[in-house]
VOSERO-70322 format. One record per residue (C-alpha): residue number from 1; chain; y, z, x. Coordinates in nm, 3 decimals, m for minus. Example, Ala and Ser with C-alpha at 12.3 -4.5 7.8 and 13.67 -1.06 7.14 Angstrom:
2
<atom num="1" chaine="A" y="m0.450" z="0.780" x="1.230"/>
<atom num="2" chaine="A" y="m0.106" z="0.714" x="1.367"/>
END
This chain:
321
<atom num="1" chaine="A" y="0.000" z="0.000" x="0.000"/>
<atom num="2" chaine="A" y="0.249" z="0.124" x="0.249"/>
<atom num="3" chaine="A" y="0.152" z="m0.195" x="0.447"/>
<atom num="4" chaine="A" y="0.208" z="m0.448" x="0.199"/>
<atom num="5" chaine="A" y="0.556" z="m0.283" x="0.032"/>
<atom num="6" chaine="A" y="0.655" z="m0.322" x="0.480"/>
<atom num="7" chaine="A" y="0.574" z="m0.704" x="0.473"/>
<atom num="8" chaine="A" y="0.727" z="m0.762" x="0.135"/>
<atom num="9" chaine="A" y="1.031" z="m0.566" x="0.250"/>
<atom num="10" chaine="A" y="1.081" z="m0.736" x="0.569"/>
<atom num="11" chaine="A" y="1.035" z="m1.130" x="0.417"/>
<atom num="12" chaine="A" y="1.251" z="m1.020" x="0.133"/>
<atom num="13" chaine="A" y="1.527" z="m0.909" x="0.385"/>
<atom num="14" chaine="A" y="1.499" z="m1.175" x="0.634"/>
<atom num="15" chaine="A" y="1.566" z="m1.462" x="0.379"/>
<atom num="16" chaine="A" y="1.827" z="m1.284" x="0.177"/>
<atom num="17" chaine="A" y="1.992" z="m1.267" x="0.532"/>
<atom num="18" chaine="A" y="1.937" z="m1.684" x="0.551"/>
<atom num="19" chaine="A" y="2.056" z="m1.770" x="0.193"/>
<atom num="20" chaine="A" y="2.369" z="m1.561" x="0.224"/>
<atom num="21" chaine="A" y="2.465" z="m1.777" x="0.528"/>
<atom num="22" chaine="A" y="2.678" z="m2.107" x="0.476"/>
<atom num="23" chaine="A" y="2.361" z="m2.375" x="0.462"/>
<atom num="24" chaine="A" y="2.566" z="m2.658" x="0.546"/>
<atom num="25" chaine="A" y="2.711" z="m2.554" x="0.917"/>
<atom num="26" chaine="A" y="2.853" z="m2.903" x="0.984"/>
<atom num="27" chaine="A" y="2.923" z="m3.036" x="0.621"/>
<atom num="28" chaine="A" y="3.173" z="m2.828" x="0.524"/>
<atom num="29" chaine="A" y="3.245" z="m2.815" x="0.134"/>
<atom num="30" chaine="A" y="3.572" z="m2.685" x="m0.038"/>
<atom num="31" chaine="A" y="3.576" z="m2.586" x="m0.391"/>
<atom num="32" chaine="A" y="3.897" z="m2.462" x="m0.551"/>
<atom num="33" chaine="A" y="3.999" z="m2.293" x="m0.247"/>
<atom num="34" chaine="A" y="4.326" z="m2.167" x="m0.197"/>
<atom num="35" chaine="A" y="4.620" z="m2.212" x="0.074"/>
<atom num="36" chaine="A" y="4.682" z="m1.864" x="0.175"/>
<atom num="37" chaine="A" y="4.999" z="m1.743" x="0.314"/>
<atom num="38" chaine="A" y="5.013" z="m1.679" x="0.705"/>
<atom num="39" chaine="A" y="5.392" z="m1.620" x="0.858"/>
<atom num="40" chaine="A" y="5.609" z="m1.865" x="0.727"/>
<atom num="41" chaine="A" y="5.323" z="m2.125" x="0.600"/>
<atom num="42" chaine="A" y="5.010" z="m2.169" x="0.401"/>
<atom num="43" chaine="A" y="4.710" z="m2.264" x="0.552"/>
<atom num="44" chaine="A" y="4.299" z="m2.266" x="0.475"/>
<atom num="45" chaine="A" y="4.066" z="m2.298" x="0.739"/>
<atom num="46" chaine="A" y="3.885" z="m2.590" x="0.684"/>
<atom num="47" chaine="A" y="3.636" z="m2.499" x="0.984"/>
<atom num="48" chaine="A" y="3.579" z="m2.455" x="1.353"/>
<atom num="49" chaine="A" y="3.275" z="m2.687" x="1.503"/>
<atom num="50" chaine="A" y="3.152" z="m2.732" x="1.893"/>
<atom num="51" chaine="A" y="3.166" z="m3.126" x="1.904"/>
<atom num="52" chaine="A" y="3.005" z="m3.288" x="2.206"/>
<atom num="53" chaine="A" y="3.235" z="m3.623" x="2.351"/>
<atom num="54" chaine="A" y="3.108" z="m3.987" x="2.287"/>
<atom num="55" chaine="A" y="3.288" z="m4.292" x="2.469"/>
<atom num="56" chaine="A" y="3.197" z="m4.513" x="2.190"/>
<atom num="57" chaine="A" y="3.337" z="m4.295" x="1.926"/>
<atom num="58" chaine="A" y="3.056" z="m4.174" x="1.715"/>
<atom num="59" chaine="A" y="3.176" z="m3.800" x="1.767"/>
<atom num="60" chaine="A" y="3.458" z="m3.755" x="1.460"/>
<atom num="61" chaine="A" y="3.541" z="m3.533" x="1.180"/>
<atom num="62" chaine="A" y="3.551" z="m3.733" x="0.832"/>
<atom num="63" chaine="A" y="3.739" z="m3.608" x="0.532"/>
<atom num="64" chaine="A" y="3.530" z="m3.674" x="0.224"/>
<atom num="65" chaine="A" y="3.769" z="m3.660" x="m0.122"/>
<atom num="66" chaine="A" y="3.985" z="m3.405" x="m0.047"/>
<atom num="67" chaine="A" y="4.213" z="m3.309" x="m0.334"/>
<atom num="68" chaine="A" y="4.493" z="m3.104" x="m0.316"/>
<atom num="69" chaine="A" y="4.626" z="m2.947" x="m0.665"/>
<atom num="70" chaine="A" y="4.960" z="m2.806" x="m0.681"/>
<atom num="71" chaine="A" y="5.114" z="m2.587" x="m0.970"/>
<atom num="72" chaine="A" y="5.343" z="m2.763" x="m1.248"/>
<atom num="73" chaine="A" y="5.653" z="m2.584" x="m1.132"/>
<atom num="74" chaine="A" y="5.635" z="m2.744" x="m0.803"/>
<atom num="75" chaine="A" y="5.566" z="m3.136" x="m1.020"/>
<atom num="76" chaine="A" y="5.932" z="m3.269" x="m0.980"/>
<atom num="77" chaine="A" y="5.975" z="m3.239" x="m0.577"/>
<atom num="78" chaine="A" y="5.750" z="m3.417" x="m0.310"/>
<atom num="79" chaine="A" y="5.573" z="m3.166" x="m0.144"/>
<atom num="80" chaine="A" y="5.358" z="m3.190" x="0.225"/>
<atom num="81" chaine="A" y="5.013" z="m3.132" x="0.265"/>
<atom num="82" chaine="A" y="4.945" z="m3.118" x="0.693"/>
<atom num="83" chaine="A" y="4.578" z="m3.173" x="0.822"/>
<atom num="84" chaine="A" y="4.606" z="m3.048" x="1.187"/>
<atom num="85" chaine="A" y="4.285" z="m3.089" x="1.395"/>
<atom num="86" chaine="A" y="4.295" z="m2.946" x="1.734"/>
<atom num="87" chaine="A" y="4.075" z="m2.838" x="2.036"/>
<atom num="88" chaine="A" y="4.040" z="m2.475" x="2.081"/>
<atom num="89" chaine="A" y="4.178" z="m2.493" x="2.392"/>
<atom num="90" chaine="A" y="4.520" z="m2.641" x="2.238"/>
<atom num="91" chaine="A" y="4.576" z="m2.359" x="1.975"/>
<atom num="92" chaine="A" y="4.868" z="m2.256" x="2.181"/>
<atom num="93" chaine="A" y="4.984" z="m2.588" x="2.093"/>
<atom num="94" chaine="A" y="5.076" z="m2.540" x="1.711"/>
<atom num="95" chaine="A" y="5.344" z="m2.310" x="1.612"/>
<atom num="96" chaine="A" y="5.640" z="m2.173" x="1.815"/>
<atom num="97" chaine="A" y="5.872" z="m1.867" x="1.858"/>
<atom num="98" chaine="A" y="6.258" z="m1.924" x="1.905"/>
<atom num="99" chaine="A" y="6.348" z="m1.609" x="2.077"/>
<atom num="100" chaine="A" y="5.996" z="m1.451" x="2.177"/>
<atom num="101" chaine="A" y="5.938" z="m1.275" x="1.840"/>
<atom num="102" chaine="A" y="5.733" z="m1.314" x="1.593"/>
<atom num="103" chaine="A" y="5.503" z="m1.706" x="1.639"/>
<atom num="104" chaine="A" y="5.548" z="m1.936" x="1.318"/>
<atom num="105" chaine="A" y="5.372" z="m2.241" x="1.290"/>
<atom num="106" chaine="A" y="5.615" z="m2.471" x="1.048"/>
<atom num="107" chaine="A" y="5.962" z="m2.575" x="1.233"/>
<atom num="108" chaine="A" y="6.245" z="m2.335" x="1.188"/>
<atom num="109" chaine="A" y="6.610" z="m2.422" x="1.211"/>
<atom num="110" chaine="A" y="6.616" z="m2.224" x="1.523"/>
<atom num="111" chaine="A" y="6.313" z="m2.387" x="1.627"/>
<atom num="112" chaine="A" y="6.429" z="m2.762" x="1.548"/>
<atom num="113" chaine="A" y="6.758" z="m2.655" x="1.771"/>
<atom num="114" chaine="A" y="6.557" z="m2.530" x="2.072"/>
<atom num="115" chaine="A" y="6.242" z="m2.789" x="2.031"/>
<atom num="116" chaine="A" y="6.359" z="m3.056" x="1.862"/>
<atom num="117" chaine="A" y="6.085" z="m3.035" x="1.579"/>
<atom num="118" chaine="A" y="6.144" z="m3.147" x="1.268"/>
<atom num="119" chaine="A" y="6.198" z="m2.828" x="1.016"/>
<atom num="120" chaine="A" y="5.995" z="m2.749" x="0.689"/>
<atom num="121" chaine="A" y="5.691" z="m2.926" x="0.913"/>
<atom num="122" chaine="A" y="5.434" z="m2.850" x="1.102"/>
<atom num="123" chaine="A" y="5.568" z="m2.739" x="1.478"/>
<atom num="124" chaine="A" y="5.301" z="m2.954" x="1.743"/>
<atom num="125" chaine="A" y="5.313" z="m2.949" x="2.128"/>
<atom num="126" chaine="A" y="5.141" z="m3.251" x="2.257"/>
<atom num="127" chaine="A" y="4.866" z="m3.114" x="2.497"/>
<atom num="128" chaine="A" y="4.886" z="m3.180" x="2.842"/>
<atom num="129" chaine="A" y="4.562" z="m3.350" x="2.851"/>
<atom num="130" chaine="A" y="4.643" z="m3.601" x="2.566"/>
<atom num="131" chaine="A" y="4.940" z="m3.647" x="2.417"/>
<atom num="132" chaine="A" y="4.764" z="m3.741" x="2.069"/>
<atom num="133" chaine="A" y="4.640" z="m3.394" x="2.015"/>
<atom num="134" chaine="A" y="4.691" z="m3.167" x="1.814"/>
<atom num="135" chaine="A" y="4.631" z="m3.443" x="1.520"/>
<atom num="136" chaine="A" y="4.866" z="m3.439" x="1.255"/>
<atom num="137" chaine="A" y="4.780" z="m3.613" x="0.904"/>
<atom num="138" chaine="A" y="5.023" z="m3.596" x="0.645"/>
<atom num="139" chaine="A" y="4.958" z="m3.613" x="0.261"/>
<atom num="140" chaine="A" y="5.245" z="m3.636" x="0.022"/>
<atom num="141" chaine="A" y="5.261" z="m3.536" x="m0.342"/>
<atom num="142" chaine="A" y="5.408" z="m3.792" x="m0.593"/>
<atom num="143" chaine="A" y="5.695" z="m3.646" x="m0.788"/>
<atom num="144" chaine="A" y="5.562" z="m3.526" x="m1.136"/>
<atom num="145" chaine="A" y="5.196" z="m3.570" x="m1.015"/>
<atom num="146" chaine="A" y="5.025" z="m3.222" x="m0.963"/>
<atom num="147" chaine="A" y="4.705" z="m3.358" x="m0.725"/>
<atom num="148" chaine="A" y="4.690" z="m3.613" x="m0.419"/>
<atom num="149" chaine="A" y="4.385" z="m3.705" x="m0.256"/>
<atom num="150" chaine="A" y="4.345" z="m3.782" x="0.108"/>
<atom num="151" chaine="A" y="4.182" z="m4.205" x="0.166"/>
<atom num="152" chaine="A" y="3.877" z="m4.128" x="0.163"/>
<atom num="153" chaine="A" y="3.603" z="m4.118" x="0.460"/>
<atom num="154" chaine="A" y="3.947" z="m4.101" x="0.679"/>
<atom num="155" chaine="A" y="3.789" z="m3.964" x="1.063"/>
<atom num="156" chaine="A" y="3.959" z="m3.837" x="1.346"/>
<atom num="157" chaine="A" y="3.736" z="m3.962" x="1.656"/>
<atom num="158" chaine="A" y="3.643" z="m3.712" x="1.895"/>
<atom num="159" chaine="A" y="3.626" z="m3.802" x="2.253"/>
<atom num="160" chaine="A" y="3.639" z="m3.485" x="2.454"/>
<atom num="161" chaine="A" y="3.362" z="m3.257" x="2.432"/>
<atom num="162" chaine="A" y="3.479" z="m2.949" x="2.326"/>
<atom num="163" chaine="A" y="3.495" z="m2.686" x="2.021"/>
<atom num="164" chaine="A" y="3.779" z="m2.818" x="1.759"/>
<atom num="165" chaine="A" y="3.942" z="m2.580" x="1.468"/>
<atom num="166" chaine="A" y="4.071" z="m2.760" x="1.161"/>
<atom num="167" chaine="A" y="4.347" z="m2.624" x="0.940"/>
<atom num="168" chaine="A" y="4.500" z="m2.734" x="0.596"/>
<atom num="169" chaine="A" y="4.880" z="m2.635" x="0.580"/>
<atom num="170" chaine="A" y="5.169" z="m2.633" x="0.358"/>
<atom num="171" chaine="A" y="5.519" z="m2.556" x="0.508"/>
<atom num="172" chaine="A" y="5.715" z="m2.599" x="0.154"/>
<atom num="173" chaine="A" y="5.779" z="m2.237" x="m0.021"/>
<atom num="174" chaine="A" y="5.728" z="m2.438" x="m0.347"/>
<atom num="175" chaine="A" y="5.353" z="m2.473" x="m0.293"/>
<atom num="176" chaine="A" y="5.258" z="m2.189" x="m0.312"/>
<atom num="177" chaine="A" y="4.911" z="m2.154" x="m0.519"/>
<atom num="178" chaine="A" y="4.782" z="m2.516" x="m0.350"/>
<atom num="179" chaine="A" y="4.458" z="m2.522" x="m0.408"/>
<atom num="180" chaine="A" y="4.178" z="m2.829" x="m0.256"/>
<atom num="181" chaine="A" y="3.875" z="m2.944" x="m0.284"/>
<atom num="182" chaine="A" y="3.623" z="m3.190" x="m0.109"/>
<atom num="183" chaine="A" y="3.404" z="m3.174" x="0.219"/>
<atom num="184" chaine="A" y="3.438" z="m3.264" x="0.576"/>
<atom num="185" chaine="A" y="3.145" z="m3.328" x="0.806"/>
<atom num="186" chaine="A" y="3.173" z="m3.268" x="1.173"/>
<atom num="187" chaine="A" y="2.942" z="m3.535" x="1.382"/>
<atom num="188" chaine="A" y="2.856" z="m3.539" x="1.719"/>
<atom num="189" chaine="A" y="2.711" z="m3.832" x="1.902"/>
<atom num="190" chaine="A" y="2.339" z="m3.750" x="1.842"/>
<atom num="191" chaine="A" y="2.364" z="m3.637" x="1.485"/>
<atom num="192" chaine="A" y="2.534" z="m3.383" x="1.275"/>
<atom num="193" chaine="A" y="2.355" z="m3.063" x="1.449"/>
<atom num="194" chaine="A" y="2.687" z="m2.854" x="1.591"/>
<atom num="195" chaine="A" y="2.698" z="m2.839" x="1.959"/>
<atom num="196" chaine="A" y="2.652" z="m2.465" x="1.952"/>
<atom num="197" chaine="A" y="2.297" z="m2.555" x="1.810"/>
<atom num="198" chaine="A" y="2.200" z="m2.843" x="1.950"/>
<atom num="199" chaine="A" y="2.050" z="m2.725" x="2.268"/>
<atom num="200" chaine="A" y="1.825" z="m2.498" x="2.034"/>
<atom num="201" chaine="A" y="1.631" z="m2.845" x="1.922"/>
<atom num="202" chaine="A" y="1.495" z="m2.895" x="2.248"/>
<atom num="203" chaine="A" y="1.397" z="m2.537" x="2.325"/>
<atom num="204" chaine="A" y="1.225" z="m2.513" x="1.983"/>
<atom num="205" chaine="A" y="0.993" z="m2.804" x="2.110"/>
<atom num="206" chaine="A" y="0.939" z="m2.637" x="2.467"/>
<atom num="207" chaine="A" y="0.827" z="m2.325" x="2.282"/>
<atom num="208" chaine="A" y="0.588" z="m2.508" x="2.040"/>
<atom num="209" chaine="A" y="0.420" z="m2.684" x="2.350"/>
<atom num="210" chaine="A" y="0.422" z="m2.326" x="2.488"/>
<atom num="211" chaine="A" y="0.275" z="m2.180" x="2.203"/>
<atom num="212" chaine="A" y="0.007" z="m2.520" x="2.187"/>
<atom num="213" chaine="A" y="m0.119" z="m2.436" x="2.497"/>
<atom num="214" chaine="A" y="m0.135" z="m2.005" x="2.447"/>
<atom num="215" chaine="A" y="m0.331" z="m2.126" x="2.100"/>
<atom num="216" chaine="A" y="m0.557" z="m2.372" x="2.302"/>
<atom num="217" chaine="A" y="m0.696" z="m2.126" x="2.567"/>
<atom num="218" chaine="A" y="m0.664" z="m1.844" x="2.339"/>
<atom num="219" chaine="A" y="m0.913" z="m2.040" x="2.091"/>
<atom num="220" chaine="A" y="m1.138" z="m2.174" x="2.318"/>
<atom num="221" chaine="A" y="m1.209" z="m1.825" x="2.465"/>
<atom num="222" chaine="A" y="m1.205" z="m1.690" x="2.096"/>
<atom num="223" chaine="A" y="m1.498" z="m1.911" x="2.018"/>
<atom num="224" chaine="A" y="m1.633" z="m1.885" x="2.322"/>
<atom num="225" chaine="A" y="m1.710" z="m1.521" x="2.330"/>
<atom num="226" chaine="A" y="m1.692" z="m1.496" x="1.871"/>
<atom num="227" chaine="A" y="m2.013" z="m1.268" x="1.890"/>
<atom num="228" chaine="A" y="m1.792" z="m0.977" x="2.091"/>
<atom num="229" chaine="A" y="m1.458" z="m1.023" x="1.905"/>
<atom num="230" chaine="A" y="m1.278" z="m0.711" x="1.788"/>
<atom num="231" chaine="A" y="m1.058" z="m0.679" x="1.490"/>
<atom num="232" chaine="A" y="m0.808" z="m0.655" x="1.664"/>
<atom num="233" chaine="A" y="m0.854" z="m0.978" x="1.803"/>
<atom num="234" chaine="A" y="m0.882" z="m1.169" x="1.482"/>
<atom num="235" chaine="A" y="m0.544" z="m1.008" x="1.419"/>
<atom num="236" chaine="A" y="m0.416" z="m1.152" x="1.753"/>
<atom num="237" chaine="A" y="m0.547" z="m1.541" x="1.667"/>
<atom num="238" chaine="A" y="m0.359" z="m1.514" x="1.349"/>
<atom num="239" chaine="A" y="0.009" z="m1.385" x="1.505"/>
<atom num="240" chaine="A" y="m0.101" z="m1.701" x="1.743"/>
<atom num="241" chaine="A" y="m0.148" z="m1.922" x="1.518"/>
<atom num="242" chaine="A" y="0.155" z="m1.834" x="1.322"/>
<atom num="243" chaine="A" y="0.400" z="m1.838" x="1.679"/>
<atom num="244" chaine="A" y="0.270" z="m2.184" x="1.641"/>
<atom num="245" chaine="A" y="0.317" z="m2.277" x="1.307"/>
<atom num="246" chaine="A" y="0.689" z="m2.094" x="1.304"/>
<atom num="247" chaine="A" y="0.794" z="m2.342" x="1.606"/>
<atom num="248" chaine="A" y="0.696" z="m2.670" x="1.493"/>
<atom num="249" chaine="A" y="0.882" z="m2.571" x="1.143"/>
<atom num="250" chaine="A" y="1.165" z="m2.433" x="1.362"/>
<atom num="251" chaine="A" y="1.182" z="m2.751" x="1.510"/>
<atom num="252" chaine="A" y="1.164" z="m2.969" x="1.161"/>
<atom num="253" chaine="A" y="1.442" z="m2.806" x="1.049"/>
<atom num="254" chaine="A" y="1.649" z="m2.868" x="1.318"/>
<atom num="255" chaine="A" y="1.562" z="m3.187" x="1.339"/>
<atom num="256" chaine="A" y="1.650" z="m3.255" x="0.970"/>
<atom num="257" chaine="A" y="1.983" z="m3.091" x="0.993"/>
<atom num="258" chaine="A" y="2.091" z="m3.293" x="1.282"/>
<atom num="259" chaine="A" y="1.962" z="m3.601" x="1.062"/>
<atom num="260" chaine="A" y="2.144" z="m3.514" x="0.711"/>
<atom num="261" chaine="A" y="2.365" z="m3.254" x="0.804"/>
<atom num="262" chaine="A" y="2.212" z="m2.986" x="0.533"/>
<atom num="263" chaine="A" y="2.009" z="m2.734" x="0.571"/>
<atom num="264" chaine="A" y="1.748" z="m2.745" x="0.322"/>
<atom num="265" chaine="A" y="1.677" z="m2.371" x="0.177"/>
<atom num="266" chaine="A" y="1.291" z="m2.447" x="0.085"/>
<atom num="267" chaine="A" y="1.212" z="m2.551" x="0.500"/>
<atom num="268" chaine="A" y="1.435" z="m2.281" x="0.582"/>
<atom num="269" chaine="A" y="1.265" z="m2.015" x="0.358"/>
<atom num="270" chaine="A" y="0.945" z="m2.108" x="0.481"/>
<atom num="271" chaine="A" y="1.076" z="m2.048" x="0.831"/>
<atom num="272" chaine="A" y="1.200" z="m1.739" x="0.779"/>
<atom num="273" chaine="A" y="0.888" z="m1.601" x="0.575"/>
<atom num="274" chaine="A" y="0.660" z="m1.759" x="0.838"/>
<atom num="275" chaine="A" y="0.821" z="m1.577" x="1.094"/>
<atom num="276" chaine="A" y="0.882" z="m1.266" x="0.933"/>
<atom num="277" chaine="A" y="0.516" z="m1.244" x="0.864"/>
<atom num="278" chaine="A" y="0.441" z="m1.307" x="1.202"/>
<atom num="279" chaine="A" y="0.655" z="m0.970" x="1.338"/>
<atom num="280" chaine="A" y="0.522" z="m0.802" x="1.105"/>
<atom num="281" chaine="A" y="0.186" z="m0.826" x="1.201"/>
<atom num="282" chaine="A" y="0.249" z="m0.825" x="1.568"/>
<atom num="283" chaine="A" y="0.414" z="m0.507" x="1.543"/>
<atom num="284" chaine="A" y="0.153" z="m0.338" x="1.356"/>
<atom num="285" chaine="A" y="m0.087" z="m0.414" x="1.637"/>
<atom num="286" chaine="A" y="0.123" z="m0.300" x="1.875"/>
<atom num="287" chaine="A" y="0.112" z="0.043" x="1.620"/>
<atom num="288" chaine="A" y="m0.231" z="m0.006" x="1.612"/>
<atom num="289" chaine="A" y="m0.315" z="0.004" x="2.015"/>
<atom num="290" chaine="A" y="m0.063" z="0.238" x="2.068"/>
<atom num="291" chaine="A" y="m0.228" z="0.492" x="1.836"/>
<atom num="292" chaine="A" y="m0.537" z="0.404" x="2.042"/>
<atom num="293" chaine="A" y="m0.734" z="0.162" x="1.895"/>
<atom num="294" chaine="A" y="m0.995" z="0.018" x="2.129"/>
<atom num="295" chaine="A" y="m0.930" z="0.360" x="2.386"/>
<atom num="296" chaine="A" y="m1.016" z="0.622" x="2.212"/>
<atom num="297" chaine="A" y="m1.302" z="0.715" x="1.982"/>
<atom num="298" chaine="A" y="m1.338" z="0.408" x="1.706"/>
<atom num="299" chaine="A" y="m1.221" z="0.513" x="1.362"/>
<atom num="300" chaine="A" y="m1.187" z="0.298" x="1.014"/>
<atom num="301" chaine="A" y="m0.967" z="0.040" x="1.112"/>
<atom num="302" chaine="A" y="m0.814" z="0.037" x="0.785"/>
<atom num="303" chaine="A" y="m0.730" z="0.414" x="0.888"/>
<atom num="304" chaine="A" y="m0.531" z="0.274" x="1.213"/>
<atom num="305" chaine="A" y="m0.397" z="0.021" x="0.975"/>
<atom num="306" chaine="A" y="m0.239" z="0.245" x="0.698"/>
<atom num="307" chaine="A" y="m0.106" z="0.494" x="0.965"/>
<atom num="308" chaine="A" y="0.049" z="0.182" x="1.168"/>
<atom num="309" chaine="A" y="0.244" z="0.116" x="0.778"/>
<atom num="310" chaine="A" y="0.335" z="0.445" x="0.769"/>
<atom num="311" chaine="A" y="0.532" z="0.436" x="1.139"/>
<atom num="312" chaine="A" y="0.611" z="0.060" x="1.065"/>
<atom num="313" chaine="A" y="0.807" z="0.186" x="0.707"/>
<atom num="314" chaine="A" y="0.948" z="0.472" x="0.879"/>
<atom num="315" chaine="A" y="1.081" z="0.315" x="1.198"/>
<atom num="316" chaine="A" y="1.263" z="m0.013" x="0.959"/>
<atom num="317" chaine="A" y="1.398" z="0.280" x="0.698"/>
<atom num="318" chaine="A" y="1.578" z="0.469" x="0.969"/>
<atom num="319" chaine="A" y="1.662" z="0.181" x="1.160"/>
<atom num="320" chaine="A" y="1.826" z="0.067" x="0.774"/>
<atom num="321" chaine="A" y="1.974" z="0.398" x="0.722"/>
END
């Protein structure tokens, strides 16, 4: 009992912790959200991506119907929507402080005096490694229209590998309440996996050719010697044969995510209850041999398995509390 109510409580766990994550890391949607006031602007963060460089431009981030909605009291002036896209290392770049107080990022009048800028925009520094960057796109509002859309599939090309924020911002008091919807999708060169993941594709395949060649002399010993197994060891072919199982569907998942850009939450449940199964009964062997099992004198081994439960429950509740 105490066994099964551990397992059930540590799958459970383990792919609550998954679902409640964003599933789409390099699709990013937007649904209603709102422009939120920061300083003397409002801005949403539409998402911060590690984007590898391509020289023949297959690297970009494309805007995918964007809407913007403003609120009717705002419907007779032209109001400016800013799309700034910059590298990480540039952030320094948008914004500006007259007098060394307090950093806004739309152009003051003191601002325009001392940098030129243009005021009621978006204040940008050209970086010193490209003067093209920070990128700027502008979207106006028609007067008496309350939405404006972006073109659609509009991209930025990326072409220096590096890890690139994107911001929505409105510098007009009057539109206050904006709110947008849509999706962008961040690509790198070899598919849509973000660059902070990608280099956990190929070490997903090096550990299931690992784990192929643990299960293949683990197995052929198993059979080998099958008349003088212990329980224990059966225990130890399954966790095996799960490491195994959990690698290749690590690997499928990643591999599908780099190819659609979504992370499916049936393959991803399976990898998470896969592996969470596969702890679960590791650690209870460890429970098990630590108790003594296969040192001392033999007892049931459903006796070492229900006391293993009991420290396995224990251990997970006060590591909870």
């Amino acid at each position: 009992m105490g066994m099964n109510f551990s397992l059930q409580t540590h799958i459970f766990l383990l792919i609550l912790t998954i679902l409640l994550k964003p599933g789409n890391a390099s699709i990013h949607v937007y649904n209603q959200e709102s422009l939120n006031e920061v300083g003397n602007s409002y801005l949403l963060s539409g998402g911060s991506e590690g984007i590898f460089s391509s020289s023949d431009s297959r690297s970009f981030v494309r805007f995918d119907n964007i809407t913007f909605w403003r609120p009717k009291s705002a419907a007779k002036s032209r109001g400016l929507i800013q799309v700034v896209v910059f590298e990480a290392a540039d952030r320094n770049n948008i914004g500006g402080s007259a007098y060394g107080g307090q950093r806004s990022i739309c152009c003051t009048s003191d601002l325009s005096k001392l940098q030129g800028c243009k005021q009621g925009e978006v204040l940008r520094i050209p970086s010193t490694n490209d003067i093209n960057w920070p990128v700027i796109l502008k979207l106006h509002f028609s007067r008496n229209s309350l939405s404006t859309s972006m073109k659609n599939h509009e991209e930025v090309r990326i072409s220096k590998t590096g890890m690139y924020n994107l911001f929505f911002i409105a510098c007009d008091p009057k539109l206050k309440g904006v709110v947008m919807s849509g999706k962008t999708v961040w690509r790198n060169s070899n598919g849509y996996l973000p660059g902070r993941m990608a280099p956990l594709m190929r070490f997903y395949v090096f550990m299931s050719l690992v784990y192929f060649l643990l299960a293949v002399i683990w197995f052929t010993q198993y059979i080998r010697f099958r008349k003088d197994i212990l329980q224990l060891q059966h225990c130890i072919s399954v966790v095996v044969g799960l490491g195994l199982f959990e690698m290749i569907l690590w690997y499928l998942e990643y591999a599908n995510f780099n190819s659609t850009g979504m992370r499916p939450v049936v393959l991803t449940s399976w990898v998470v209850t896969v592996g969470a199964v596969r702890k679960t009964i590791a650690r209870l062997l460890v429970l098990c041999v630590s108790m003594g099992y296969g040192v001392v004198r033999p007892y049931s081994w459903w006796s070492y398995l229900q006391g293993a439960s009991s420290w396995n429950y224990l251990f997970f509740g006060i590591r909870a509390a």
